[in-house]
Every structure is written in structure tokens, then in C-alpha cells.
DOVEX-112041 format. One line per field, with one value per residue (C-alpha): x, y, z; residue number from 1. Coordinates in steps of 0.02 Angstrom, whole numbers, plus 50000, padded with zeros to 5 digits. Layout:
<atoms>
east	c(X,...) .
north	c(Y,...) .
up	c(Z,...) .
num	c(NUM,...) .
</atoms>
This chain:
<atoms>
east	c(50000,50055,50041,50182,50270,50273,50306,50450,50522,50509,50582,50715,50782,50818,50925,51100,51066,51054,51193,51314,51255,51296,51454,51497,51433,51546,51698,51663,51632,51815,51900,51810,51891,52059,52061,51986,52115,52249,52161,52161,52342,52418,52291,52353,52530,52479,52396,52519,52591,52499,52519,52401,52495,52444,52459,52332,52219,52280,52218,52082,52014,52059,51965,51807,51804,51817,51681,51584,51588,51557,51413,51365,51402,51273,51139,51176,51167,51016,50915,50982,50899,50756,50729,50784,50639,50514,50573,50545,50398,50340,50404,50329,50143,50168,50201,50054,49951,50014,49984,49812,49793,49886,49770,49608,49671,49711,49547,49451,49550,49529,49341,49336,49439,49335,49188,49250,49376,49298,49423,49269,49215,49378,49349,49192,49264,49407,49321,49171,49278,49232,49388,49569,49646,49481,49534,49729,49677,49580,49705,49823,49714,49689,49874,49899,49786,49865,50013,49968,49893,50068,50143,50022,50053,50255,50226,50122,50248,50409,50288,50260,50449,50498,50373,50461,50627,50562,50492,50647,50727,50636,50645,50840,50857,50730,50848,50998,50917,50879,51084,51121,51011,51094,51280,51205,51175,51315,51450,51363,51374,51574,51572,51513,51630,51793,51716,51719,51906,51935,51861,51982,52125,52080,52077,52205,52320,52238,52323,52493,52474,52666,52720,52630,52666,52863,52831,52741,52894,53034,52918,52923,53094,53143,53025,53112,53275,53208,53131,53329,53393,53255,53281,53479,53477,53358,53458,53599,53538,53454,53628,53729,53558,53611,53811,53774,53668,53795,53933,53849,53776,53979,54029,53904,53963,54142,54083,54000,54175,54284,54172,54168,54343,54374,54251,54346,54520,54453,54389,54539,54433,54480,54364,54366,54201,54080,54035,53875,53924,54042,53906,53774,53902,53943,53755,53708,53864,53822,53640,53710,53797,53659,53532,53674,53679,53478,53484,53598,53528,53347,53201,53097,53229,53163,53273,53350,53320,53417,53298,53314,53273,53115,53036,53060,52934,52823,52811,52807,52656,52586,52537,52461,52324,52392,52550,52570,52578,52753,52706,52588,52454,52413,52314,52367,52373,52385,52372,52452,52454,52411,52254,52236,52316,52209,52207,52284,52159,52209,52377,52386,52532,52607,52653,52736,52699,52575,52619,52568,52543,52561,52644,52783,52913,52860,52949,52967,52974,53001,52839,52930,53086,53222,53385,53417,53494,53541,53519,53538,53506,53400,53370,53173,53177,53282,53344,53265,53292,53264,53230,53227,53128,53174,53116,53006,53074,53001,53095,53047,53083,53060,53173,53252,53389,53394,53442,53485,53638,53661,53668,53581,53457,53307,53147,52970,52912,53101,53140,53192,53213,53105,52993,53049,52949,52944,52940,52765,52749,52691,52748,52737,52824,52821,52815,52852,52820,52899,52914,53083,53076,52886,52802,52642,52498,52546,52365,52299,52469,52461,52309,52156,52226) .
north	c(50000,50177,50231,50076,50142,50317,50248,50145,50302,50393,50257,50231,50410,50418,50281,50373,50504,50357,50254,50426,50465,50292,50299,50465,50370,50225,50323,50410,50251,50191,50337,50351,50171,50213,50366,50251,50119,50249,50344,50188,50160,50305,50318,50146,50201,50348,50263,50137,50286,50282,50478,50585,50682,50795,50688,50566,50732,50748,50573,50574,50743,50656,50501,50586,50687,50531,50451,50597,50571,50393,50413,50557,50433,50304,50450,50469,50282,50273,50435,50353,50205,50275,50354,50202,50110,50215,50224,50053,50030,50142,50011,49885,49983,50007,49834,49753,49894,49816,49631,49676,49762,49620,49481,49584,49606,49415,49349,49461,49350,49188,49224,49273,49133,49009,49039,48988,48842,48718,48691,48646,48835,48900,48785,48882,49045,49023,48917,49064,49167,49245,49253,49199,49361,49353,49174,49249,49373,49273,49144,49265,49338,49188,49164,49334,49334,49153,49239,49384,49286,49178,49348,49431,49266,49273,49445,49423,49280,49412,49531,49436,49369,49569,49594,49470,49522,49705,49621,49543,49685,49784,49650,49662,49863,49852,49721,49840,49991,49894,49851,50031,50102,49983,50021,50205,50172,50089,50216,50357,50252,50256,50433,50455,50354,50460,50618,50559,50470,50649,50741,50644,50673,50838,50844,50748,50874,51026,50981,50965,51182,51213,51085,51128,51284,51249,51144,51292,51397,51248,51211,51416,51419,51288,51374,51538,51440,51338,51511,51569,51450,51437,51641,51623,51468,51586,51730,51633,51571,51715,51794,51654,51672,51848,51829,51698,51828,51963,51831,51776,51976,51996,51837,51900,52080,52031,51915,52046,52155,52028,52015,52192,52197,52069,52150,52323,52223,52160,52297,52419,52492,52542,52657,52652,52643,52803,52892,52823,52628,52648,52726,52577,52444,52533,52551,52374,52331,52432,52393,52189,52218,52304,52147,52025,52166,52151,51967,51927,52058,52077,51960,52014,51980,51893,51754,51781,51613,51534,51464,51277,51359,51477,51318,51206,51365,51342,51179,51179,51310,51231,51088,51182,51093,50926,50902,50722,50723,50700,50562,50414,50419,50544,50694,50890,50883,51064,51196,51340,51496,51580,51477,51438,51305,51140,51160,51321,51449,51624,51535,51568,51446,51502,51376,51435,51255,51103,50963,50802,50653,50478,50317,50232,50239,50297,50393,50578,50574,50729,50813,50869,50859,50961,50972,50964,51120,51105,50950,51019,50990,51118,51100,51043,51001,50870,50843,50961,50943,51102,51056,51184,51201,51354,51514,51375,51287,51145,51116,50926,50920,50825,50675,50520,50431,50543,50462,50607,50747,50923,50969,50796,50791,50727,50654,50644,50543,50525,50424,50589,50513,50430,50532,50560,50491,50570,50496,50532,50403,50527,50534,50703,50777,50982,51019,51215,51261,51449,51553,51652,51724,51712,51569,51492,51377,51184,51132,51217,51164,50967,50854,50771,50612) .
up	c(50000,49988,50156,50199,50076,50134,50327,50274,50180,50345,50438,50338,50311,50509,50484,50441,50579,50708,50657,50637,50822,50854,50789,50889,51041,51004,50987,51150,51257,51198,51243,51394,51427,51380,51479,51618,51616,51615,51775,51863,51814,51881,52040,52087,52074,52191,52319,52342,52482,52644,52661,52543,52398,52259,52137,52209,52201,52030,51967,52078,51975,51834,51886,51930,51753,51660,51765,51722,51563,51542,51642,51526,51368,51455,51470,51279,51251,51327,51262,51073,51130,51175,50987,50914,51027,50964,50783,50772,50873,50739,50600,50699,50677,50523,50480,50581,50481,50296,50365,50408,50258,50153,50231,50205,50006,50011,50076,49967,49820,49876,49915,49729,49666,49776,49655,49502,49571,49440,49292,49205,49227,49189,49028,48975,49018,48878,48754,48779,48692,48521,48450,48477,48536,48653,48721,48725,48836,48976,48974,49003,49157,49216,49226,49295,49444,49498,49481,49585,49718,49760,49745,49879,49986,49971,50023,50189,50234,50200,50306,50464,50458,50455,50565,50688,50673,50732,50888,50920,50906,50981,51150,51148,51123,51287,51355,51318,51379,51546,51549,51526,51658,51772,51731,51740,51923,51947,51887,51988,52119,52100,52069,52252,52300,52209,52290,52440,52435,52355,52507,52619,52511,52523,52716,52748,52624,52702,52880,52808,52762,52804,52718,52565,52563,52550,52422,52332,52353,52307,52142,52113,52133,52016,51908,51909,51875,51731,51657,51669,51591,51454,51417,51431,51297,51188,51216,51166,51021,50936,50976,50866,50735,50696,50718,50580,50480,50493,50432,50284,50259,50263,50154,50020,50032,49994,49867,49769,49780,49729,49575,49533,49560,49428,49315,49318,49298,49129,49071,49125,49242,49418,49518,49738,49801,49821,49980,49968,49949,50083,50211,50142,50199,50363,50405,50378,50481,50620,50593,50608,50783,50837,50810,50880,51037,51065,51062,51173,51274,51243,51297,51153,51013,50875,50789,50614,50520,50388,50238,50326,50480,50411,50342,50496,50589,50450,50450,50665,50659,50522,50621,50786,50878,50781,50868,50960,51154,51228,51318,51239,51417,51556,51584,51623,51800,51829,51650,51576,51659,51810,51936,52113,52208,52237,52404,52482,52496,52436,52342,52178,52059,51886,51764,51601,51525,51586,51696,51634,51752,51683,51754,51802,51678,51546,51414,51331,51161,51032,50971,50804,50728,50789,50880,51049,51088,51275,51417,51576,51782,51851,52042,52064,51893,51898,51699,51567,51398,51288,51069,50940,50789,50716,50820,50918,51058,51163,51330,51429,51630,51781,51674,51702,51622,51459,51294,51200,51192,51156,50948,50928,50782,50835,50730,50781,50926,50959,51147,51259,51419,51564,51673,51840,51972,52143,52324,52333,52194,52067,51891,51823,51667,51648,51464,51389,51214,51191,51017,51042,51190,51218,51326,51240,51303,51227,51253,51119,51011,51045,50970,51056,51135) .
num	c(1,2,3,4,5,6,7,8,9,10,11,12,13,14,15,16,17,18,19,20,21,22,23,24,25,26,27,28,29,30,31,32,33,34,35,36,37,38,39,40,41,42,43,44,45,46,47,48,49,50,51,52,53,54,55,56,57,58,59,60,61,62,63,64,65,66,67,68,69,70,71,72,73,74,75,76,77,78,79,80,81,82,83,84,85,86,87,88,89,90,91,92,93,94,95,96,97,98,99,100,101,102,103,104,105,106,107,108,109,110,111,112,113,114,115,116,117,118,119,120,121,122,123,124,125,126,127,128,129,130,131,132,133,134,135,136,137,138,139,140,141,142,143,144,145,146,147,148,149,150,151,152,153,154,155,156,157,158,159,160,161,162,163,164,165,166,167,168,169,170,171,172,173,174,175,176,177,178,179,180,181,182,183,184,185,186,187,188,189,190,191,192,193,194,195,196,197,198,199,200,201,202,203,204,205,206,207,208,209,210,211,212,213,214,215,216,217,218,219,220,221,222,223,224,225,226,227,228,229,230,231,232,233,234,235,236,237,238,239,240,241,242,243,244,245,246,247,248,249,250,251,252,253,254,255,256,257,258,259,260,261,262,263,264,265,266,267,268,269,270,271,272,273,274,275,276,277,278,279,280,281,282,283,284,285,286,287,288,289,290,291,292,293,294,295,296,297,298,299,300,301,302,303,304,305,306,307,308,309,310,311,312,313,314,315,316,317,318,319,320,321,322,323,324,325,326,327,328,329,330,331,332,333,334,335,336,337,338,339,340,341,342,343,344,345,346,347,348,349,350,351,352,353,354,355,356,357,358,359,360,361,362,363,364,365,366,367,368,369,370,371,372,373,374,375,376,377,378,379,380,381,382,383,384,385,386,387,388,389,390,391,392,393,394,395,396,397,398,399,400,401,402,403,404,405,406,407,408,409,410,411,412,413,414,415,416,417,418,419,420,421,422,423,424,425,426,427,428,429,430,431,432,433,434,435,436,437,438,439,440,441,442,443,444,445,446,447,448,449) .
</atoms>
């Protein structure tokens, strides 16, 4: 019928939105399970210490935002469910309406065909006939309306068997929805639980005041050394940029000279050079030292690149927000920037990168290719390693047993080191991402993990 038709067009077209939510659902419930497995990792490695610690806060937080959102995911599973449910409860309808239909069609035939069942009728209906074509043509319909009956018969068989599957499926989408209201309860149930280890944690870290507060002024300390070393290194290096430009500005000023020189010996022509050539190389001389002067003096120096060097920043910025995390799992335990402390009232903490907490030794790698311009103790620190890509520089601390040595080349995803873990059992790598002499946020630099 037409109306089935039109229902099963209806149906049908709400197919791709469901299975692309579907998808987007599917993705979400595996990350939430990596990001899960991971939590549980490191929160295990935390608690394995009897006294509380910030980084058991740290993975706690962490472990409550991913709980979060896998209960959020289920909520999404479930209200998907729920359209799906009534999408095909509305098949379903639609289908008992076409059986009914199709066996109401169907008897109306067979009550017709039952009155002329006798072949000795059929007989006189084609030998009635007045001509050939005539006897043709009811032979034909006689042929035809068999035909159609098996057809309308096949089709109220193919009916109820769709008709069945629907049920079924509709039983184990209930059956499914049932599961998922269940784990629902479940993970919030385990939610309450974090928040109240995290409460605890919190408590227990909230009586040791004094002795977070010295940690708050060790960790800025080591900061303000690291941020030394980082702006001497830069310093440094946008000085030997522009003594290398000022060579080469040299080397191609003699170059062109000599060949003038040579031009005016063949010709028999010998003239010195003018005022104004001589006060054009003297300017861009001076002009030179200057730039080498502000870099190695100047924070806000910018770096003169050679061509290699100009396409390595391309190439580096080219690839913001895509840029692989330098370690392979954790989560930003504290961000970029200036925010309170996690537990000291009226504290507020800098951090000119992110710390990232992951697990027991794992490894840096490089985020890009590069060369390892300095690797270096830094008290609080413990081993930093500092990589340049052209005026951007990425520095790696808090390391362990580093594999890698100053002027090194390094490629892309490159073993760095191990990250350091601390008595406290926590595993925590701080990672800077600076352009020149400029500090930038890496979060919005590295890729979704």
C-alpha cells in the first residue's frame, strides 16, 4: 500500500542520523575506557603511599572527570535508545498495519477465486471466447491473477517474518536499555565514592598547610631557575642566529666586491668605492651588531632564520592543535598559566607550561623534529631537555635517564628520556612550548589524545 510505503520512507531516512550518532557514541565510550584504564593506572601508582599527595588529588580529579563522562556517554546511550525504541515501534505499527491490510486484500481474492475453482468453469470461460485474441487474453488473466495471488502470499509471509525480526529487536534494544540504566546506576554510584576518597585526600592534604606551602615555594623556585635558563639558551641562540646573519651579510658583501673587482680588471677599469656605497656597507654593519647586541641582550629579540630554519617554523606552526603528546598516556594535571592552588586557599601557582601526570616509567618522546639544543640539571627540575625548531622551542623536565645529547638531531616521537617519578609516587612531566623568547599555552598546540 502507499501509506507503507510512505512509513517505510520515513523510517528509513532516520536511519544514517542514528547510526552517525551511534558511531559518535561508540567512539566516545572507547575513549572514555582508555582514559579510564589509564586513571586507574596512575591512581594505583599513587595510592600505593599511605600519606596523601597531590598527585593522588591529581588522578583522583582526573578520575572523577572521566567518570563523568562515561556516565554522561550512558545518558547518551540510553536517550539514542530510546529514539531508536520508538522508531521502530513505529516500523513495527506500520508493519502490523500492511499485514492487516495484506490479509484483508488476500481473503478478498481467495473468496473470489473460491467461486470459480471448477476447471470445468475455467473451461467455459476460455472456450466462451469469440475470438482467439479474446481466448489469448483470459488465458492470460487467468494466469495473471494466479500469479498475483502467490505473489500477495510470498509477500504476507516476508511481512510477518519482518514483522518478527522488529519484535525481536525491539525486545533486545529494551533488554539493552535495561543494561544501561543499570551500569548508569552503577558508575554514579562510583562517582560518590571518588568524591568522597577525594574529600579525604583533600583533608588529609589541608592539615599538612606548612608543608605545602614549601613545596609551593621549592616548585616556584625551580620554576624561576628553569625560566633562566630557558631565556639564557634563547638569548643565546638568537645571539649566534644573527652573528650567523651578519657573517653571511659579510661573506656576500665581499663576494659581490671581489666580482666587481674582477670586472673592472678586465675591462681596464679601476674606480674606489663612492661615499654612498661605503656609508650603505657601514650602516648594515652597524645595523648587524646592533641585532646581535639586542639578542643577546633583549628578551623580546626575534630570531634571524636561515631558509632551513624559516621552513622548519612553517612547518612547526603549520601543524598547531595537531602536534602528538610527549608522552603516549596521562592527563594535564595542573594547566598553563596563572590559577589557584588545589588546596591552599588564597595561593595562587604560575606555570609557564603544563604538567602532565602519567605512570611509572614511561617515556618523553620529541613532538617534532628538531635538535636538541641544550640538556641540563636544574634544581626541582631534575633533567630538562630544551629542542629547537626554528624560532620554536620545546623544553621537557622532571626526566630520568635521558637518551639524548646536546646538537643531537632529533625526529618525531624520538625516545627523550624517562619521566621522573617522585617519592610521593607521582609521575609528572612539565612540558614548555615557547616562540623566541615568548612562553605559549601547549594545550591548544598538541592534538586530542
Amino acid at each position: 500500500p502507499v501509506s507503507s510505503n510512505r512509513r517505510k520512507r520515513r523510517v528509513a531516512a532516520t536511519t544514517p542520523e542514528l547510526a552517525k550518532s551511534k558511531a559518535q557514541l561508540e567512539r566516545e565510550k572507547r575513549d572514555n575506557e582508555r582514559k579510564a584504564q589509564e586513571a586507574n593506572r596512575i591512581l594505583a601508582q599513587t595510592r600505593q603511599r599511605k600519606e596523601a599527595s597531590l598527585g593522588q588529588l591529581n588522578a583522583l580529579q582526573e578520575k572523577i572527570t572521566v567518570q563523568q563522562s562515561v556516565i554522561g556517554t550512558i545518558a547518551s546511550e540510553v536517550r539514542y535508545l530510546d529514539r531508536d525504541v520508538s522508531h521502530t515501534q513505529e516500523h513495527v505499527g506500520s508493519l502490523r498495519l500492511d499485514l492487516a491490510a495484506l490479509k484483508q486484500e488476500y481473503g478478498r481474492m481467495i473468496y473470489a477465486a473460491s467461486k470459480s475453482t471448477n476447471a470445468t468453469d475455467k473451461l467455459m470461460f476460455l472456450f466462451a471466447a469469440e475470438s482467439f485474441n479474446q481466448f489469448a487474453m483470459r488465458l492470460r488473466y487467468l494466469r495473471q491473477y494466479s500469479d498475483v495471488r502467490r505473489r500477495q502470499a510470498a509477500q504476507i509471509a516476508n511481512t510477518q517474518q519482518t514483522l518478527e525480526q522488529q519484535l525481536n529487536s525491539l525486545t533486545r534494544k529494551r533488554a539493552t536499555k535495561q543494561q544501561l540504566l543499570g551500569a548508569e546506576v552503577a558508575e554514579k554510584t562510583n562517582l560518590v565514592s571518588l568524591k568522597t576518597e577525594q574529600n579525604q585526600v583533600v583533608q588529609q592534604l589541608s592539615q599538612q598547610e606548612e608543608q605545602l606551602k614549601r613545596e609551593v615555594a621549592e616548585r616556584q623556585q625551580a620554576i624561576t631557575r628553569l625560566d633562566g635558563l630557558i631565556a639564557e639558551k634563547v638569548r643565546a641562540e638568537i645571539a649566534r642566529a644573527a652573528r650567523a646573519a651578519r657573517l653571511a651579510a659579510a661573506r656576500k658583501a665581499a663576494e659581490r666586491r671581489a666580482v666587481e673587482r674582477r670586472t673592472n680588471e678586465a675591462t681596464g677599469e679601476t674606480r674606489p668605492p663612492t661615499a654612498a656605497e661605503e656609508a650603505a656597507e657601514t650602516a648594515a654593519a652597524e645595523a648587524a651588531e646592533s641585532e646581535a647586541t639586542e639578542a643577546s641582550g633583549s628578551r623580546a629579540a626575534r630570531m634571524a632564520l636561515t631558509p632551513e630554519a624559516t621552513r622548519l617554523s612553517a612547518s612547526f606552526a603549520g601543524n598547531r592543535g595537531r602536534l602528538p603528546w610527549p608522552v603516549s598516556r596521562g592527563f594535564v594535571a595542573e594547566h598553563f598559566g596563572r590559577h589557584r592552588h588545589a588546596v591552599l586557599k588564597n595561593v595562587t601557582v604560575e606555570n609557564h607550561g603544563i604538567d602532565i601526570q602519567t605512570a611509572n616509567g614511561e617515556q618523553a618522546r620529541a613532538i617534532f623534529d628538531g635538535r636538541v639544543l641544550t640538556v641540563a640539571q636544574v634544581p626541582g627540575m631534575n633533567t630538562i631537555v630544551m629542542i629547537q625548531h626554528g624560532e620554536y622551542f620545546t623544553v621537557y623536565a622532571k626526566l630520568h635517564n635521558v637518551r639524548v645529547s646536546s646538537g643531537q638531531t632529533v625526529r618525531l616521537h624520538d625516545p627523550i628520556g624517562t619521566v621522573f617519578t617522585g617519592p610521593d609516587g607521582t609521575t609528572e612531566l612539565q612540558f614548555q612550548l615557547w616562540r623566541n623568547s615568548t612562553d605559549l599555552n601547549p594545550e591548544a598546540w598538541l592534538g586530542r589524545r
